[in-house]
Structure formats: C-alpha cells, structure tokens
C-alpha positions in Angstrom: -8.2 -23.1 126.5 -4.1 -22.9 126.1 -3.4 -22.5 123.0 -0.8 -25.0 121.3 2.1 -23.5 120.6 3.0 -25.5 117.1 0.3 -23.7 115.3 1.3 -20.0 115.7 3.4 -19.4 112.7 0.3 -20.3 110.8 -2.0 -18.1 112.8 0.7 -15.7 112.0 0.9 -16.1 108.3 -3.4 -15.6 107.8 -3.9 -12.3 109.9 -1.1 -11.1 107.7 -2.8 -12.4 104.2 -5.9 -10.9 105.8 -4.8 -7.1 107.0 -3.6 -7.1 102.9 -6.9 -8.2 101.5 -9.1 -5.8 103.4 -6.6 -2.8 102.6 -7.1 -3.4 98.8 -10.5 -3.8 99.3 -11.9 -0.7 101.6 -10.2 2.1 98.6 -12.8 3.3 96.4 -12.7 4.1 92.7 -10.4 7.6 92.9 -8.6 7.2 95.9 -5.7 6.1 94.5 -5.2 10.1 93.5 -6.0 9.1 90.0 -9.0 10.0 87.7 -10.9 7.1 85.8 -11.5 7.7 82.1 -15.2 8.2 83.5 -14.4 10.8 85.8 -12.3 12.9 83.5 -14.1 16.5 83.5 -15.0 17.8 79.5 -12.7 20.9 80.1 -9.5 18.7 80.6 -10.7 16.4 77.0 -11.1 20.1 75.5 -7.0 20.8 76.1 -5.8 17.9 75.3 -7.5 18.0 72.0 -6.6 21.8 71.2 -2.2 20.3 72.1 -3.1 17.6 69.5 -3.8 20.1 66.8 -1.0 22.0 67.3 1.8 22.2 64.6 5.0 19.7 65.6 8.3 21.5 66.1 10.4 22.4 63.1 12.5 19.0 63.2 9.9 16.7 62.8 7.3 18.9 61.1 9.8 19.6 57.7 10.9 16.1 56.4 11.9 17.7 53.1 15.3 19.5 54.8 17.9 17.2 55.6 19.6 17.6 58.8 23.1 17.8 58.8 23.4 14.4 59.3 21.7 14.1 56.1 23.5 16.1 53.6 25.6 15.0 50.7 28.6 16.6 50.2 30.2 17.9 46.5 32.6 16.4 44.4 36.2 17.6 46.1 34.8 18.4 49.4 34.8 15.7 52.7 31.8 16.5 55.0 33.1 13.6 57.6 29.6 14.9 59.8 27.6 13.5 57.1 26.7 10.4 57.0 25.3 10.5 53.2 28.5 11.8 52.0 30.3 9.2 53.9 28.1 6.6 51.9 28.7 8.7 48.5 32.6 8.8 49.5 32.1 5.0 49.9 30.2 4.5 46.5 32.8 6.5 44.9 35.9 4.3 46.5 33.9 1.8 45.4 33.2 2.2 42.0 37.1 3.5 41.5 38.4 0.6 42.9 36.0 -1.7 40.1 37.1 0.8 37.2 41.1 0.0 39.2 40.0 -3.0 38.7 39.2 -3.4 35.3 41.7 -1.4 33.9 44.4 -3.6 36.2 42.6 -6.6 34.5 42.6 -5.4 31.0 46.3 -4.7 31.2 47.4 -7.9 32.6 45.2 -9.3 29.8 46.8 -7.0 27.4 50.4 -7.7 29.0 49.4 -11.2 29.0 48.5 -11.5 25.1 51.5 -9.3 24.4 53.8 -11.7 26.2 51.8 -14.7 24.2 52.5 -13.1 21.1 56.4 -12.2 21.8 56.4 -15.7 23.3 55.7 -17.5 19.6 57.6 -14.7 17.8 60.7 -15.4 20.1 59.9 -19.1 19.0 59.5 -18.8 15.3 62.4 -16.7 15.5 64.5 -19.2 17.4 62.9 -22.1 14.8 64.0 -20.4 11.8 67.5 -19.3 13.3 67.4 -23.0 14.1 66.6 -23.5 10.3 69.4 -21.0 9.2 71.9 -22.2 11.6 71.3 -25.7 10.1 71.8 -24.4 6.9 74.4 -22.4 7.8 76.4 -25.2 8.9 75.8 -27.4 6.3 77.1 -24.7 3.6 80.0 -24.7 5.9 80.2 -28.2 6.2 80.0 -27.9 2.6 82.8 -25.2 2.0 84.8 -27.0 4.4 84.3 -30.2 2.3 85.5 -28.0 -1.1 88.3 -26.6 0.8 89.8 -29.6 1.6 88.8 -31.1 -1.6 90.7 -28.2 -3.2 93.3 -28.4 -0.9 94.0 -31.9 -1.4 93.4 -31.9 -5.1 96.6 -28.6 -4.7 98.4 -31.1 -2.3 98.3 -33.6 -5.0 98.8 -31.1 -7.6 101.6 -30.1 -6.1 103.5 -33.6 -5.3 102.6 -34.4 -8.8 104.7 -31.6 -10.1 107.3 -32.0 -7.4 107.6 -35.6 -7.2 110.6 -38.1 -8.8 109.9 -39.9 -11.5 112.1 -42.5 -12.9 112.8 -43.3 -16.2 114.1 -46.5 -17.5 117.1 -47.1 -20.7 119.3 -50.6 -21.5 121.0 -51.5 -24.3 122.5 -54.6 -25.2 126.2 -54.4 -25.0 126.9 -58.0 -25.5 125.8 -61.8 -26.3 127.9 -64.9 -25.7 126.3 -68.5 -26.8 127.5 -71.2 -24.3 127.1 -74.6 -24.2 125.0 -74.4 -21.3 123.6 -71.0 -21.1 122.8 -67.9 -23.8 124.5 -65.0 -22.0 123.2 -61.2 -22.5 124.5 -58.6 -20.5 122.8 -55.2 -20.9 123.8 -51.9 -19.4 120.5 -50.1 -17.5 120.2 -46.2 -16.8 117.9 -45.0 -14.3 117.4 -41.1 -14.2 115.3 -39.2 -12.5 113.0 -36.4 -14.3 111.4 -35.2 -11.4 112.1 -32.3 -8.5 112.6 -34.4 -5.4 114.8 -37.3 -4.8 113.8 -41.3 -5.4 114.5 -43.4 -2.3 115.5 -46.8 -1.3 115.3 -47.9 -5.4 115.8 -50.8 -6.6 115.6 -52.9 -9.8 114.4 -56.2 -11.1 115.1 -58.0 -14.3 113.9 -61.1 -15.9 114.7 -62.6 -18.9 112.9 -64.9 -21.1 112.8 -67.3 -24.6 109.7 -66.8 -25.9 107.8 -67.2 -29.4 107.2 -64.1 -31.5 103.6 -64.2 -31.2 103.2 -64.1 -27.4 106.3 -61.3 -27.0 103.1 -59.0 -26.8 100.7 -60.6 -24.5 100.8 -57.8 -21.9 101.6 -59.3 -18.5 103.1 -57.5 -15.9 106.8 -58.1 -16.0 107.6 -60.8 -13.7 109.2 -59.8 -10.3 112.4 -61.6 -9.6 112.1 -62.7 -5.0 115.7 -60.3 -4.4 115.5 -57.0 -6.9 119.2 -55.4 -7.1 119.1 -52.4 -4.4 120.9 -48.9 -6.3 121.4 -45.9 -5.1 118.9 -42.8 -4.4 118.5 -40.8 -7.4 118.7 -37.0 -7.0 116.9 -34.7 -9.3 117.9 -35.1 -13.2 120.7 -37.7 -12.0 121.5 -40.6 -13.8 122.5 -44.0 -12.5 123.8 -47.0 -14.7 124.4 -50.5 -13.7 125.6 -53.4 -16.1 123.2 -56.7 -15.4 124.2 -60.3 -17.4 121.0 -62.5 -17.8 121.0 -65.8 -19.4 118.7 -68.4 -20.8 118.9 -72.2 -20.3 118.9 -75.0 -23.1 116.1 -76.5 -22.1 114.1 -73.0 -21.8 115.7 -72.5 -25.1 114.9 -75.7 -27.0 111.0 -75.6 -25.3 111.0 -72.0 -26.8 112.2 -73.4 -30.3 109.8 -76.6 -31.0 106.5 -74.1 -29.5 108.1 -71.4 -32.7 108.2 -74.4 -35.1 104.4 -75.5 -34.7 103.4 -71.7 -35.0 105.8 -71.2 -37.9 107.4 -68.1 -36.5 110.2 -66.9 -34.2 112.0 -67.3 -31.4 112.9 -63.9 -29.4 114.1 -63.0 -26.1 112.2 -60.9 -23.7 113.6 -58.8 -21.6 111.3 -57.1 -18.1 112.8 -54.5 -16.4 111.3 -52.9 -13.2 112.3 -50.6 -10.8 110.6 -49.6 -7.1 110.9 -46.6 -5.2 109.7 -44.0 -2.8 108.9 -40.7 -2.7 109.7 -38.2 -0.2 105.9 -37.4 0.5 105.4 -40.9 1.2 104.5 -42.7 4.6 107.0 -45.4 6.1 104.1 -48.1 5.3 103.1 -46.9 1.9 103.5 -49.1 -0.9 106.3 -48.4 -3.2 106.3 -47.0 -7.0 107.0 -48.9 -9.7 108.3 -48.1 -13.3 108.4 -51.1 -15.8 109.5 -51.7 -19.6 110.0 -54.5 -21.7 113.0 -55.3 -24.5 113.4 -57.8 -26.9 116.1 -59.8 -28.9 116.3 -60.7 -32.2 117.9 -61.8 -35.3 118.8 -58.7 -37.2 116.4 -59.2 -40.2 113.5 -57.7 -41.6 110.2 -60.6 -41.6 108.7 -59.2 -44.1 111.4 -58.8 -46.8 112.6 -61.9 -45.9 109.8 -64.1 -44.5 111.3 -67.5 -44.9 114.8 -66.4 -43.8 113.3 -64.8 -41.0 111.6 -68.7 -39.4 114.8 -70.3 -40.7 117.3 -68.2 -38.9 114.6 -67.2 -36.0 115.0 -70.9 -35.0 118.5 -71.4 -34.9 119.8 -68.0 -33.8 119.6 -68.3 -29.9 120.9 -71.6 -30.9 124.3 -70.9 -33.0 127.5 -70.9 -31.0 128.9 -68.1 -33.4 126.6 -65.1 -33.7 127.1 -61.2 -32.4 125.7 -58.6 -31.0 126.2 -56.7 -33.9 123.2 -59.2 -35.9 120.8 -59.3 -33.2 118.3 -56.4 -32.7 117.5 -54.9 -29.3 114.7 -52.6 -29.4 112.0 -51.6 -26.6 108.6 -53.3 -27.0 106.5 -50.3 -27.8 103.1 -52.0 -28.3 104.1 -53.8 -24.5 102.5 -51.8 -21.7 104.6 -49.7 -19.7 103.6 -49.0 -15.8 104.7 -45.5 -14.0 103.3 -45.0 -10.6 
C-alpha cells in the first residue's frame, strides 16, 4: 500500500499528541520527587508542629515598641526618620497656620471695623466742619454786610459833614409900576456853608400875583425851562446877582377880582431855586436843589387895620405911585423849604 503523501502532517501531529499522553500517564503517585499529604511520615507532622510553637522574632513578637519608624518626636526636636513625628510636625503646621489664620482674620476684622468707624468719624467731622464752615461764612457774610454798612453809613457821614450846602438870601431893592408891567428887581446871595465847593450852580426864579390865602399852598416852586447859570461857590463864599421880575396886567387884574370874591389880598410870590453838584457826585447823578419862597406886600398890619388892609391890598400892585419903602418883603416861613 503507498502511502499518500497529503496526509503525513497529520499522521505527524497524533503520534506527537500520543507520546505526551502516555508520558503523563505511566508516572505513579510520588514520582514526581514529591510526597502526597498521605504519604507524609508522622515524624516530619511532629517538626513542623514543634517550629509552629515557637516564639516569633522580636520584631513581630513586641507590637507594643515602636520601631524607629514609629516614634514621635518632642516639642523642639525634628526626627525627619520618623514618620509619626513627621505627621505631628504636620498637625502642628497645621493647626499654627488655622490659629495664623484666625488671628490674621480677626485683625483684618478689627482693622476693618476700625477703618468703618474712622470712616463715619472722618464724615461726621467733615459734616459738621461743613456745618461750621457754613456758618462761618455766613457770619462773615454777615460782618462783611456790617462793614460795609458801616462803611457806607462813615462814607455818608462823612460827605454829609464835608459836603456844600447852599444857602439862599434876596431882598427887594426896588419896585416900579408900569403901564404894562409891575417891575421888582431883588438882589439874591448864594453862599456856601459847607467844606467842599458847589458846581455847575445855577438859579431859577419865578414870580407870581396871587391871593393872600393861597400864598401858602405848598407847591414846589415852579422851575423856569432856562435857570441863570452863576459861578462855583467855594467854601463860605458868597455870590450875589441882581434879578428884575415882573407881573402882567392881565395876571394882575385876574389876581385882583379872585382877592375881591375872597375878601382878602393880593400879594406877590416870589420862588427862588438854585441847583448844584457836589464834588462826590457822579457825571449822571441828579442835581441838588435848595428852594425858598418871598412875598410882597402892602406895608400894613391886617389885623389892626382889617378893612384898610382889603382896600389898599387891592389897589396896591395897581397904583402907579407906590415905593419900596411901603411894601413888605419878607420870607414865607410857614412855605416849605427844600435842601438836598
């Protein structure tokens, strides 16, 4: 029979799984060089009990002696072989870092309450230095106010005392009866009481025929449109200036039938008044003013000689003959009189 050549590897491959099996299987028990446990002899159970019951070595027998390892370490002393005292060291770092801790956090709580507390003191301080400096300023505003109050009230004291003041005089120096016209001419002195000049004076007059009951009514003396420019007046100086003022007939005879329904007088008025500056004042400020008031009259007294006094009071202004020396000039006293 020739064999086929295909099937040789397997051929191969069973004696080899054979020759393994019948090896395993031809040992008998304790061959192998190795005892069973049923073939173990009493003597060799004997010795292994009597190495059981013997004492174990010193390191594993004393579990109460720390090894080195194992020790702690005292307070101020590092034992860096130890692994105790390297947790002890740790505790301690530890538990110094928590007290660091809390003593770092109590101080910031500290610091930070302190600052609070200087915080609203600083701003109670700054409120009521607010409060005083208000104040503080408002008394000031207040002296300041005074002060200048006083000041001014000096600064007027003081032009008061050193200002011009003019004062006003006429007299009558003579009449003349026309057929036209009554003609008075009066001589006027302006002085000057005061300590510092008058400037840019000048002087109005007016004259008027008026009944003897309204001579006293008051008004301001009537301002003529273009008053007579005089000269400055220096401290006490005196300046005099003759004026003639007349009165028409038909002022005169309107004056005369008004005095015969009122059974009383007729008298001539006389308003002087006289503007100037000061030296203290401004280009644009108004100017002063000093004023006075005269009249004319038959030279007779009314109440000694009542009826005399309407007879001739009518006819006076009216006679062609009559002198200064029977007529009265006198200042109107119960007239007001302006000084500015």
């Amino acid at each position: 029979m020739v064999s086929d050549g295909r099937y040789q590897p397997v051929r191969t491959f069973i004696l080899i799984l054979s020759a393994c099996l019948l090896s395993a299987a031809g040992k008998p028990d304790g061959q192998d060089g190795k005892a069973l446990p049923h073939q173990i002899q009493p003597k060799a159970i004997d010795e292994k009990a009597e190495k059981a019951r013997e004492p174990l070595p010193s390191s594993t027998t004393n579990t109460n002696t720390p090894s080195r390892h194992d020790q702690p370490c005292p307070t101020g002393r590092d034992d860096r072989d130890s692994d105790l005292c390297a947790q002890w060291k740790a505790a301690d770092a530890a538990k110094s870092a928590a007290d660091a801790a809390w003593w770092i956090g109590g101080a910031g709580v500290l610091i930070g309450a302190l600052t609070l507390l200087t915080a609203i003191a600083a701003a109670a301080y700054a409120r009521g230095a607010a409060r005083h400096t208000k104040e503080g300023a408002t008394q000031a505003k207040r002296a300041s106010d005074a002060a200048e109050e006083a000041l001014t009230h000096s600064q007027n004291a003081s032009r008061t005392d050193l200002r011009a003041w003019v004062n006003i005089k006429a007299v009558l120096i003579d009449y003349k009866r026309t057929k036209d016209f009554a003609h008075f001419s009066i001589e006027v002195s302006l002085s000057n009481l005061g300590k510092t000049p008058a400037l840019d004076v000048e002087i109005s007059h007016q004259i008027h025929a008026r009944e003897s009951i309204v001579i006293n009514n008051g008004s301001l003396p009537e301002i003529v449109p273009f008053p007579h420019a005089m000269p400055p007046l220096m401290p006490n100086e005196e300046s005099r200036q003759t004026f003639g003022l007349r009165i028409t007939n038909q002022e005169i005879n309107r004056a005369i039938q008004t005095a015969a329904k009122s059974r009383c007088a007729v008298m001539a008025v006389i308003d002087l008044v006289v503007y100037y500056h000061l030296t203290f004042d401004e280009p644009d400020t108004s100017k002063r003013m000093t004023s006075i008031r005269y009249t004319i009259h038959p030279d007779i007294d009314p109440q000694q000689f009542p009826n005399a006094w309407r007879q001739i009071g009518l006819e006076w202004i009216d006679e062609q003959n009559r002198s200064v020396g029977q007529l009265t000039f006198a200042q109107d006293k119960s007239a007001p009189t302006y000084l500015t």
